[in-house]
BADO-409756 format. One record per residue: x negated, y negated, z negated of N, C-alpha, C, O, CB in turn. Coordinates in steps of 0.2 Angstrom, whole numbers, padded with zeros to 4 digits, always signed. Each point is the difference from the previous one (the first is absolute). Glycine has a CB too. Layout:
XYZXYZXYZXYZXYZ/...
END
This chain:
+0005+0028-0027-0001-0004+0006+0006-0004+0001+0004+0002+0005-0012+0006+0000/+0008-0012-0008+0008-0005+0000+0000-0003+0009-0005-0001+0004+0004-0007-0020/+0007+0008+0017+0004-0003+0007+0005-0004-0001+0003+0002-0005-0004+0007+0011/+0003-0014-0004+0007-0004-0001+0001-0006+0002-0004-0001+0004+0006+0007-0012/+0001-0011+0005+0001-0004+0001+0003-0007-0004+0005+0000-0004-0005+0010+0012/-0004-0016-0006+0002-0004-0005+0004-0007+0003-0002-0001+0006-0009+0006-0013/+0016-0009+0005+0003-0005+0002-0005-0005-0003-0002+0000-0006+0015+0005+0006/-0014-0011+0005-0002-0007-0002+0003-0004+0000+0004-0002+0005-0012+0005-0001/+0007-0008-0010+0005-0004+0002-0004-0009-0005-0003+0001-0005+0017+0011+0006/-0013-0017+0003-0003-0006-0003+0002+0000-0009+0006+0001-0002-0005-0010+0017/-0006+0009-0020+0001+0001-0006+0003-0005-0005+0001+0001-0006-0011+0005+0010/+0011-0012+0000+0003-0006-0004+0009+0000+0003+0004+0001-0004-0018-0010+0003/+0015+0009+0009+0006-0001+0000+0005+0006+0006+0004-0001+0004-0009-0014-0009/-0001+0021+0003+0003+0006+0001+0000+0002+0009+0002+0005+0003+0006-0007-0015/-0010-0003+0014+0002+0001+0008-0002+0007+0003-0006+0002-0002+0005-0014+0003/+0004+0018+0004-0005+0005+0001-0004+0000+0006+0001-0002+0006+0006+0007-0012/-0012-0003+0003-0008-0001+0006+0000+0004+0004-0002+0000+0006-0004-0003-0013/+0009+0010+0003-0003+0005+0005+0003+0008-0002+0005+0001-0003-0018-0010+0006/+0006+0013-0001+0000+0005-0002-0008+0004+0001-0003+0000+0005+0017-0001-0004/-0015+0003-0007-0009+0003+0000+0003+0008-0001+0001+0003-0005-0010-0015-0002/+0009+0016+0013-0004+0006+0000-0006+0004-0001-0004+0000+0005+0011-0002+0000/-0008+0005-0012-0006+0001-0001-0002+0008-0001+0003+0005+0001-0002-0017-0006/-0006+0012+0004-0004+0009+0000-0004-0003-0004-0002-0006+0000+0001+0014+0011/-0002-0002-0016-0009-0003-0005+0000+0007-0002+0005+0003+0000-0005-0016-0006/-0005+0015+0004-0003+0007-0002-0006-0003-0004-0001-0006-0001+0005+0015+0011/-0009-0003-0010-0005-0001-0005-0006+0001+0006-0001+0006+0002+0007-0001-0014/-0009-0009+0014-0006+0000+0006-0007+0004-0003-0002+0002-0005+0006-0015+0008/-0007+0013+0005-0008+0002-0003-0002-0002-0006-0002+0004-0004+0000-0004+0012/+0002-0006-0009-0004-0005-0007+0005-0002-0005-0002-0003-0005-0008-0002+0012/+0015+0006-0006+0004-0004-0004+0008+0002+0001+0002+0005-0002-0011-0016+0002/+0013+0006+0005+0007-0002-0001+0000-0003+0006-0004-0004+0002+0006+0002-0014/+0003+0003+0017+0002-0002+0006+0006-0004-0002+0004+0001-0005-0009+0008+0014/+0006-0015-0003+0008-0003-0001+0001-0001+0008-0005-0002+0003+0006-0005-0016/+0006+0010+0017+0000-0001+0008+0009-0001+0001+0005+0004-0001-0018+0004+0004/+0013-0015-0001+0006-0002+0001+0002-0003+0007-0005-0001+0003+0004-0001-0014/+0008+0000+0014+0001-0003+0005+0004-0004-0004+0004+0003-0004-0006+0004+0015/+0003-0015-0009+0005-0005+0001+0004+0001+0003-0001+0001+0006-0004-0006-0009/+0012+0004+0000+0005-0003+0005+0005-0006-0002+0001+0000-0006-0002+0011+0011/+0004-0016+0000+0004-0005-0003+0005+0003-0001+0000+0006-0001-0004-0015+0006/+0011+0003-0007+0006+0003-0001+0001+0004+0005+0000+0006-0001+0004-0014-0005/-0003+0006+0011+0002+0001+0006-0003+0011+0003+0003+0004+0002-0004-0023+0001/-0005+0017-0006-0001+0007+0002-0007+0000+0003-0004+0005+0000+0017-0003+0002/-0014-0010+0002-0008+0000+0005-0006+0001-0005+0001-0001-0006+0003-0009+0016/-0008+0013-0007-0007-0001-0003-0003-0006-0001-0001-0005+0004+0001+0014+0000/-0002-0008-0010-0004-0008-0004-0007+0000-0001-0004-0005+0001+0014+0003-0007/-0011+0007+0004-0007+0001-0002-0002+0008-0004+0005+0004+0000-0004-0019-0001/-0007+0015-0001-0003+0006-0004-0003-0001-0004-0003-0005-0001+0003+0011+0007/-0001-0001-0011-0007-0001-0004-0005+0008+0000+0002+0005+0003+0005-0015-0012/-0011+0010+0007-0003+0007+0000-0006-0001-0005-0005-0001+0002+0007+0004+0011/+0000-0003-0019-0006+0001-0006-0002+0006-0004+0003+0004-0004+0000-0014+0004/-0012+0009+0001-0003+0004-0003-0002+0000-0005-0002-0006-0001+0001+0009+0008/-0001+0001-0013-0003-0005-0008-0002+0008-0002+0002+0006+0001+0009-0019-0006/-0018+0012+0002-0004+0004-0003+0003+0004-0006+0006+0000-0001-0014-0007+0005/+0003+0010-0007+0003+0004-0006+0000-0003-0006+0002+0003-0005-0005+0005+0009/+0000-0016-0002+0000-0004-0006+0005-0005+0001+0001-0003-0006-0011+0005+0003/+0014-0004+0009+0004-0003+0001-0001-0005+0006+0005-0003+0003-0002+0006-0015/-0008-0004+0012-0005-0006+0004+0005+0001+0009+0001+0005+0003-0018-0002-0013/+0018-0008+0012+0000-0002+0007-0004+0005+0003-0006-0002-0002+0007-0009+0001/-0003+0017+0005-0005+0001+0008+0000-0002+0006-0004+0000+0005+0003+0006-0010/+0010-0006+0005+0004+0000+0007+0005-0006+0000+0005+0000-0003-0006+0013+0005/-0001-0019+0001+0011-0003+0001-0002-0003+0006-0005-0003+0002+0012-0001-0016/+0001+0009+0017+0001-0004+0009+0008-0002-0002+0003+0005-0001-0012+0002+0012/+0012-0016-0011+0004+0000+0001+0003-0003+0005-0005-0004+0002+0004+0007-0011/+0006-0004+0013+0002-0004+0006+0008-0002-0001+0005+0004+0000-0015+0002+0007/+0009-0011-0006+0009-0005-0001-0002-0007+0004-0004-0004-0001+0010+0009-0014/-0001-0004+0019+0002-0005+0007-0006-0002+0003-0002-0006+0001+0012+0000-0007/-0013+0013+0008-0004-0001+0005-0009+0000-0002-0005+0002+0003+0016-0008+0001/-0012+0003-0011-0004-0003-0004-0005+0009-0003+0002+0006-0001+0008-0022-0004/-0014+0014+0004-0005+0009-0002-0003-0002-0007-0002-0006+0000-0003+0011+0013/+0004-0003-0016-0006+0000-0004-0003+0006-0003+0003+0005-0003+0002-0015+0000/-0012+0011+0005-0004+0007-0005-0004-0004-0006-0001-0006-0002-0003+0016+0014/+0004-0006-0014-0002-0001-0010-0003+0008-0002+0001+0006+0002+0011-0016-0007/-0016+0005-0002-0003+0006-0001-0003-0002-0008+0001-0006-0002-0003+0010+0016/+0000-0001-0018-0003-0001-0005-0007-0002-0001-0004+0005-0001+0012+0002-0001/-0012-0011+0002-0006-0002+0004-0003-0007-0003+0003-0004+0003+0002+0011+0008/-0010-0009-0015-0003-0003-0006+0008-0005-0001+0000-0005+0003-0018+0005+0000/+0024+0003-0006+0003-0001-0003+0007+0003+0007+0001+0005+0002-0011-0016-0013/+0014+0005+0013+0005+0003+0005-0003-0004+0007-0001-0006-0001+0014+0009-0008/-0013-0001+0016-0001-0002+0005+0003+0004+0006+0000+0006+0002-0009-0011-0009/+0013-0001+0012+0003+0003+0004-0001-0003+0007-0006-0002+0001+0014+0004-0009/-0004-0003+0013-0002-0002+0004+0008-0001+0005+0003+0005+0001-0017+0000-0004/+0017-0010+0005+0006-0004+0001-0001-0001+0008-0004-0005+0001+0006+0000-0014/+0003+0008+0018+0000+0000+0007+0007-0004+0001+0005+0003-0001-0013+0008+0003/+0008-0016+0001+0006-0003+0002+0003+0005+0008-0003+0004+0004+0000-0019-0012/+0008+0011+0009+0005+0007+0005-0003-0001+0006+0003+0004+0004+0009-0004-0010/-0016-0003+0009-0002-0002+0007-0008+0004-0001-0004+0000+0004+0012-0014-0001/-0010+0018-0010-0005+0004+0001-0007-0004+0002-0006+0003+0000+0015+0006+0004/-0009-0013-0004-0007-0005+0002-0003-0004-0003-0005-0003+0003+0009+0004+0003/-0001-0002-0015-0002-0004-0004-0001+0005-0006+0005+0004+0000+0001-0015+0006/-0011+0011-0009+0000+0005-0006-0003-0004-0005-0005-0004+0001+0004+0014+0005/+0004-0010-0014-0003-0005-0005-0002+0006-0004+0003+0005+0000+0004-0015+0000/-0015+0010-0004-0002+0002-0007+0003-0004-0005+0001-0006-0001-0011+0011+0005/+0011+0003-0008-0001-0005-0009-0004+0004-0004-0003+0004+0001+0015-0010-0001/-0010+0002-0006-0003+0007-0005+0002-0004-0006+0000-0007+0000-0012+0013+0006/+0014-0003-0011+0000-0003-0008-0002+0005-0005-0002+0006+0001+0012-0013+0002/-0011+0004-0009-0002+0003-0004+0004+0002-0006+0000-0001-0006-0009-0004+0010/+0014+0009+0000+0006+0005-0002+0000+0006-0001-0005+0003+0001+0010-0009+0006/+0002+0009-0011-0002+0007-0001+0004+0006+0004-0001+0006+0001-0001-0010-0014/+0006-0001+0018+0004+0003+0004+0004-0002+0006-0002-0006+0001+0002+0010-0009/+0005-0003+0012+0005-0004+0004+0007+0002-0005+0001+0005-0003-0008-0004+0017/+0011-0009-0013+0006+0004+0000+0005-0003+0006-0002-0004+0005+0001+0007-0019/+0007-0002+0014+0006-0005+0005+0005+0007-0001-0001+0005-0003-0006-0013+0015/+0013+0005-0008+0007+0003+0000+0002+0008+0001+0005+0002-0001-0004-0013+0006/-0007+0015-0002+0002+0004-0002-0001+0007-0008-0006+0001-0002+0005-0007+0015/+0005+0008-0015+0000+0004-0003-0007+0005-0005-0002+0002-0006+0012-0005+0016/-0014+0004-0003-0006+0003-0001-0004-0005-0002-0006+0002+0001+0007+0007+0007/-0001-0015-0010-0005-0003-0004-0001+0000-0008-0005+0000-0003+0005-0006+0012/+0008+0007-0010+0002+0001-0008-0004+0006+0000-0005+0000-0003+0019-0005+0000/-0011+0011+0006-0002+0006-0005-0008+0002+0002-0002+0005-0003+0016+0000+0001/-0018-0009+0010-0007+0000-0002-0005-0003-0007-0005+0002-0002+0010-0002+0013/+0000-0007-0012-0003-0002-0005-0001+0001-0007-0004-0001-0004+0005-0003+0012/+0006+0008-0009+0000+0006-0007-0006+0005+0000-0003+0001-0005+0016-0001+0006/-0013+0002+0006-0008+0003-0001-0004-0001+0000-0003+0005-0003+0005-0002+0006/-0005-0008-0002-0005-0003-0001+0001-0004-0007-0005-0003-0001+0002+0004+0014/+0008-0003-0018-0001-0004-0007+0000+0007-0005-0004+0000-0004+0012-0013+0007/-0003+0018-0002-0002+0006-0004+0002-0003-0007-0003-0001-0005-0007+0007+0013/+0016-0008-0007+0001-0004-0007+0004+0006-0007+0004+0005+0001-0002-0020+0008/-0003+0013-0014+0004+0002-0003+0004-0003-0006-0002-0005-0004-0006+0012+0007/+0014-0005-0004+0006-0002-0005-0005-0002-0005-0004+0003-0003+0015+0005+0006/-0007-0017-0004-0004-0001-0007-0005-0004+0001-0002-0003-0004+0006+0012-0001/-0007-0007+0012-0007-0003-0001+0001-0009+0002+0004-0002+0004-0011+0015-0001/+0003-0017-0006+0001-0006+0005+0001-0002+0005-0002+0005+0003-0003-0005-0008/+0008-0005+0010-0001-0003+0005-0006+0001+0005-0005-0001-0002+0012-0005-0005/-0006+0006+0012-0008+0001+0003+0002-0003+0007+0004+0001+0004-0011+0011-0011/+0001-0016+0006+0001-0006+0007-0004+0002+0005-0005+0003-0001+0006-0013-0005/+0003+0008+0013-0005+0004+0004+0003-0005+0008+0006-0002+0001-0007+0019-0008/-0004-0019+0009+0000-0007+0006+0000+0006+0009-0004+0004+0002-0008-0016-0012/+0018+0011+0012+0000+0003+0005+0002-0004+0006+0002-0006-0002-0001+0015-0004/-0002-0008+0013+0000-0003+0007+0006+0002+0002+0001+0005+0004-0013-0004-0002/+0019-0006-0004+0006+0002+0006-0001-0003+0007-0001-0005+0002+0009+0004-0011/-0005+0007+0011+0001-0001+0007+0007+0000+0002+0002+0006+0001-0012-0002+0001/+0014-0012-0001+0006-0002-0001+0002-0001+0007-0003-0003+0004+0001-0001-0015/+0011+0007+0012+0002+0000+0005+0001-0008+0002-0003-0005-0003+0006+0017+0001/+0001-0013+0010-0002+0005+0004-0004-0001+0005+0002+0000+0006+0008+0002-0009/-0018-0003+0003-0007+0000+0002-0005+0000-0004-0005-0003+0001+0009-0002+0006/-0003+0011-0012-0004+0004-0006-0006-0006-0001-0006+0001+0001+0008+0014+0004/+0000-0023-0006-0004-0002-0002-0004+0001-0007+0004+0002-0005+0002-0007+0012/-0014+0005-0008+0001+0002-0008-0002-0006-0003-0003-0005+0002+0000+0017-0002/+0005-0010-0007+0003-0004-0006-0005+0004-0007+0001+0006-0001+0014-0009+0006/-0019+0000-0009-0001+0004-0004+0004-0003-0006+0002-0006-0001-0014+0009+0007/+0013+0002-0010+0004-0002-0007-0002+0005-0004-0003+0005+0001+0013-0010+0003/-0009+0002-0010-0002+0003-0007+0004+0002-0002+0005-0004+0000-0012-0001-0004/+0008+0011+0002+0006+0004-0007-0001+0003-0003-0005+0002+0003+0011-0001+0001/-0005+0001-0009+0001+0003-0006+0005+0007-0001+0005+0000+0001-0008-0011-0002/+0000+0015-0002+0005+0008+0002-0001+0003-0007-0005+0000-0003+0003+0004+0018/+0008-0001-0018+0001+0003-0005+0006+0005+0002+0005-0001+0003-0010-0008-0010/+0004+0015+0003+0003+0007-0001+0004-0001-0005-0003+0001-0006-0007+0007+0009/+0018-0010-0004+0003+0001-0004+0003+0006-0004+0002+0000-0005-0002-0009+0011/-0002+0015+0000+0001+0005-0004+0002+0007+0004-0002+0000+0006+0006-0009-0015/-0001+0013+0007+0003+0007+0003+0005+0003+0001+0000+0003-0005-0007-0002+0003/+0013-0001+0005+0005+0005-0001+0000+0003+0007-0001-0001+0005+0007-0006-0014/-0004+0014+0004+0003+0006+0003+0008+0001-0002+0003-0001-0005-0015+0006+0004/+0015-0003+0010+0005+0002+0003+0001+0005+0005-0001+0001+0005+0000-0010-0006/+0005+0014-0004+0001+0005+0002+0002-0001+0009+0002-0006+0002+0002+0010-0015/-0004+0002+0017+0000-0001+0008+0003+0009-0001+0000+0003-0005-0013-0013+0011/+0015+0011+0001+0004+0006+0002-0007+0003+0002-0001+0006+0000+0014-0009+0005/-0021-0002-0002-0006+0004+0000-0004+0000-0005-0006+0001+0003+0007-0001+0007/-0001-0001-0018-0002+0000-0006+0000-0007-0003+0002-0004+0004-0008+0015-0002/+0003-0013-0007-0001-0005-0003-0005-0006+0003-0006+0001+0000+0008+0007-0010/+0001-0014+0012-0003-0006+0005-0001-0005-0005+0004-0004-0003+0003+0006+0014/-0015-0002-0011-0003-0007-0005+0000-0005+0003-0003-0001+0005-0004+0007-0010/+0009-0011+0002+0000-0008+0006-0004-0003-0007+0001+0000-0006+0015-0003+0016/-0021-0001-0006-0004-0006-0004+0003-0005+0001+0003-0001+0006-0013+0004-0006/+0011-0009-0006+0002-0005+0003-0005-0006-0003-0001-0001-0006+0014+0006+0006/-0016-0009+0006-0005-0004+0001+0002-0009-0001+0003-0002+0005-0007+0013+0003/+0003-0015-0012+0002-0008+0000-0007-0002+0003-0006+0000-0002+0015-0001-0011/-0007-0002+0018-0004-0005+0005+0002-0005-0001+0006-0001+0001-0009+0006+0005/-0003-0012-0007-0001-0006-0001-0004-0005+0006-0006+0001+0000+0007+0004-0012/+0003-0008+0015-0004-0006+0004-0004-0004-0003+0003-0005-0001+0004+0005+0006/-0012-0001-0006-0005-0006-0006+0003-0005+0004+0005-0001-0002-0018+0006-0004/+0011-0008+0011+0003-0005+0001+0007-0002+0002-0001-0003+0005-0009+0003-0004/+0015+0001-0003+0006+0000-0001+0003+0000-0004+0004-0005-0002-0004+0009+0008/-0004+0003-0011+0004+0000-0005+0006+0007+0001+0002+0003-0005-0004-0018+0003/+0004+0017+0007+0002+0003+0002+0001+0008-0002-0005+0004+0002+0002-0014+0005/+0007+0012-0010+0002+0009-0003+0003+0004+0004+0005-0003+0003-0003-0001-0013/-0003+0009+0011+0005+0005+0002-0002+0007-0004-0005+0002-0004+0007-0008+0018/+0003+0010-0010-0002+0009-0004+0000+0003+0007+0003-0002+0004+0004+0005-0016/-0011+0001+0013+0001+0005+0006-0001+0007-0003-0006+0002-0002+0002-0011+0013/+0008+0013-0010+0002+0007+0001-0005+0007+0003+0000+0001+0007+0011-0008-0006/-0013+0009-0004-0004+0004+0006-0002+0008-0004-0002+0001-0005-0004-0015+0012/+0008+0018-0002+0003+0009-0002-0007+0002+0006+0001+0000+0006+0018+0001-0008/-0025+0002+0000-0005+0001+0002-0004-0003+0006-0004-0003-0001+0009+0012-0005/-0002-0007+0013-0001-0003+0004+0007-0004+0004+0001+0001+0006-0012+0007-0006/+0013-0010-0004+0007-0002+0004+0002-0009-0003-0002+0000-0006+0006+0016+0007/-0002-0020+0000+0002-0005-0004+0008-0002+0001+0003-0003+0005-0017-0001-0004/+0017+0008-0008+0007+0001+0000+0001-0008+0000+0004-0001+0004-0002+0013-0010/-0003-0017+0002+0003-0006+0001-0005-0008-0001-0002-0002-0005+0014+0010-0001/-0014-0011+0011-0004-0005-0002+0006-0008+0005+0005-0001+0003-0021+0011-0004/+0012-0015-0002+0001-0005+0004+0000+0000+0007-0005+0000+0003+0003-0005-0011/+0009+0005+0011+0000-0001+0007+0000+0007+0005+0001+0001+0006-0007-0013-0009/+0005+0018-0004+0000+0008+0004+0007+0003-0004+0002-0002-0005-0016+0005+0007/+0016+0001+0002+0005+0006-0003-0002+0005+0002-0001+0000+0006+0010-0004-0008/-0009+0012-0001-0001+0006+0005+0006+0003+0001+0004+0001-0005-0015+0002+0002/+0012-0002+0010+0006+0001+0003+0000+0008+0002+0005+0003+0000-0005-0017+0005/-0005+0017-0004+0000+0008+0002-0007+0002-0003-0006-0002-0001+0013+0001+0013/-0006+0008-0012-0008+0002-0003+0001+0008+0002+0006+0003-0001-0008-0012-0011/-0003+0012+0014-0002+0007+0001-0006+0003-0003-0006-0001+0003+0012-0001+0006/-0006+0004-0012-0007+0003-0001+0000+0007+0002-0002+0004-0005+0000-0011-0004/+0002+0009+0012+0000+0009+0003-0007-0001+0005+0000-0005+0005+0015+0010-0004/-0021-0002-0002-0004+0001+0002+0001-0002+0007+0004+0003+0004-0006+0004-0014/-0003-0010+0011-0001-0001+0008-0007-0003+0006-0004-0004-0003+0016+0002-0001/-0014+0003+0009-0003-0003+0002-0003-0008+0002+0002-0005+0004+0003+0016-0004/-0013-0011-0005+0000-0007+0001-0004-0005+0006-0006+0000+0001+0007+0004-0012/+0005-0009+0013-0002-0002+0006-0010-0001+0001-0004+0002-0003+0018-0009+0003/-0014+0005+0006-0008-0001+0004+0001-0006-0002-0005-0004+0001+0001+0012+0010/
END
C-alpha cells in the first residue's frame, strides 16, 4: 500500500508545478489512486481520486484543480461530466476511448493495467481523454505503448522490478520512457518520486 510523494514539474522547460501527495492500494474491484495537490508554495491546488477495475477500466474519477470538477467514468467507451467553479454550469461528454489520462501519476500506472503488455510484443495503440491543466479541459489523443523490458534492483527490502515503457504521441511524433516499480512511477515526463512508504496503512474514505 504505497504512500509518498511526487515533484511536478512542466516537462519541456522544467518549471516546478507543484507537489502530488498520494495513497493507492488494491480496491474492492480493482486499484485505488488518492492524492492532494499542491503548488510550489505549498497552497492547495487540486486532487484526484481514481478507481479502475480488475481489468484496468475507469469506475471512479473525481478530479479538481482551480476550482473546475470533473467525474468520469468508463461508460459506452469514456464519459464524464465537467463543472466550472461557480457550480452552475455543467458540461457532458463522452468519447469512444479506452481511458482518461492528464498530469497526474496514477494515469501511467492505471493504464499499464489495463494494456497488460508484454516485453517484445508490438506497439499497441490506445486513444485516451486528457484532462489538461489548469481547467481539466479534455483533449482526446492517441498513443501508442510498448514494454521495453524488465530490470531487477536489489533494495535493503528485496529485489525491485521496474518496467520500462516507450510512449508515442501519433500526432506529434513524440517519444518518451516512463519508469514504473509496481504501483509507483519512479520516473516519467514532468514526475519524480520524491518520498515513498510502503508500510501498511489505512485506506482513506
Amino acid at each position: 500500500m504505497p504512500r509518498g510523494r511526487y515533484s511536478l514539474h512542466d516537462p519541456h522547460d522544467h518549471t516546478p508545478l507543484g507537489e502530488e501527495h498520494f495513497h493507492c492500494a488494491p480496491g474492492p474491484s480493482g486499484w485505488r489512486y488518492v492524492s492532494q495537490i499542491t503548488t510550489p508554495g505549498g497552497d492547495h491546488r487540486g486532487s484526484v481520486d481514481l478507481a479502475v477495475d480488475e481489468l484496468g477500466r475507469p469506475i471512479r474519477l473525481e478530479l479538481h484543480a482551480s476550482s473546475w470538477q470533473v467525474r468520469g467514468a468508463a461508460l459506452d467507451g469514456v464519459t464524464w461530466v465537467r463543472t466550472d467553479p461557480t457550480g452552475t454550469h455543467a458540461t457532458e461528454g463522452n468519447v469512444r476511448a479506452h481511458a482518461f489520462t492528464g498530469t497526474s501519476p496514477a494515469f501511467l500506472i492505471a493504464l499499464t493495467r489495463l494494456l497488460r503488455l508484454a516485453p517484445g510484443a508490438p506497439e499497441t495503440r490506445v486513444r485516451l481523454v486528457a484532462l489538461t491543466d489548469p481547467v481539466l479541459a479534455p483533449l482526446t489523443v492517441d498513443q501508442s505503448w510498448s514494454l521495453l523490458g524488465t530490470e531487477t534492483h536489489p533494495t535493503d527490502l528485496g529485489p525491485l522490478s521496474v518496467d520500462a515503457y516507450q510512449v508515442s504521441t501519433l500526432d506529434s511524433g513524440e517519444r518518451h520512457t516512463v519508469h514504473i516499480a509496481g504501483d509507483v512511477v519512479l520516473s516519467a515526463p514532468g514526475v519524480e518520486l520524491e518520498d515513498l512508504d510502503t508500510a501498511p496503512s489505512t485506506f482513506p474514505a
